[in-house]
N, C-alpha and C positions, 0 to 999 in steps of 0.2 A: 495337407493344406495349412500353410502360413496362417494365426490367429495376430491382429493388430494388438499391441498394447493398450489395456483401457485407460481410457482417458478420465477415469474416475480414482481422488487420490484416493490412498490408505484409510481405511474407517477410521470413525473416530478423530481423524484431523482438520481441522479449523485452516483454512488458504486464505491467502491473503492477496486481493489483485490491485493495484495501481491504476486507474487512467492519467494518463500524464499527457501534458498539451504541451505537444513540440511546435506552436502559434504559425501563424500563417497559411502558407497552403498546405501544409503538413499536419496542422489540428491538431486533434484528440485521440488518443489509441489506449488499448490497454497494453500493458505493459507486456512484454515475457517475460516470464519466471523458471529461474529451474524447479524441478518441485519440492526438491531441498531444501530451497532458501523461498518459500512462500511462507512460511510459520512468520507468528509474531516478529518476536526477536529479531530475524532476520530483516525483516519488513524497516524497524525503527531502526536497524542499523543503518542498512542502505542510504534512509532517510536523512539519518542524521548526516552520512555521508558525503550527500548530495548527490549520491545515484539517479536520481528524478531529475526529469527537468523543469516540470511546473507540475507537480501533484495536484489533479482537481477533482479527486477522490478517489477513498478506497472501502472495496467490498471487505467483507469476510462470506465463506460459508462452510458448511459442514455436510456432506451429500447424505453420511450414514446417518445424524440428526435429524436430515431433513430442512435447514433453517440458514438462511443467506439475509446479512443485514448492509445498510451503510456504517462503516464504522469510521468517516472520515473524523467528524467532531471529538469521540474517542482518541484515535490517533493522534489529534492536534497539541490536544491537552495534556497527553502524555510525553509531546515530544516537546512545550511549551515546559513544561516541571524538567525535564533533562537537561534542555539547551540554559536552563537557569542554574544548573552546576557548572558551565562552561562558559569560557569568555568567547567564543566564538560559534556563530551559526552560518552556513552557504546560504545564499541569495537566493536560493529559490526555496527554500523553507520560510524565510521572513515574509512573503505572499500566502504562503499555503497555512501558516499560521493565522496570519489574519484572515484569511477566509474562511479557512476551516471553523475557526473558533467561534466568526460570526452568523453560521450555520445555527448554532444551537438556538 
């Protein structure tokens, strides 16, 4: 008998998930992630990228810790001190910034 693969990452790893608002009748979804590219880094990259289409938050969690937070306002701030090395940000970070930020 075939065993499904668990849907529980690697111990010890921190994921990273997106709900991003594709607006209208389409709303709000979470995002899909490879599982590869849920780690931090990957996360702020994407972001910075404009992978997102309207980021209106993002989880972290850890299953082997035990412990899942908002880590949207986190996010914001870090990608608010990056995008300040750069002459250029996508449009749909300049929203997510301002929201995120005014979270805290």
């Amino acid at each position: 008998m075939r065993r499904s693969p668990s849907m529980v990452p690697e111990a010890g790893q921190d994921i990273y998930l997106v709900l991003d608002d594709f607006g209208g009748r389409l709303g709000r979804a979470w995002r899909e992630t490879a599982e590869d590219a849920a780690n931090h880094e990957t996360l702020i990259r994407d972001l910075m990228d404009g992978q997102y289409s309207c980021p209106a938050r993002i989880v972290a969690f850890n299953t082997a810790e035990g412990w899942s937070r908002d880590v949207t306002v986190d996010v914001a701030i870090e990608l608010r001190r990056r995008f300040a090395e750069l002459d250029e940000m996508p449009a749909s970070m300049q929203a997510f910034l301002q929201t995120g930020i005014a979270r805290r």
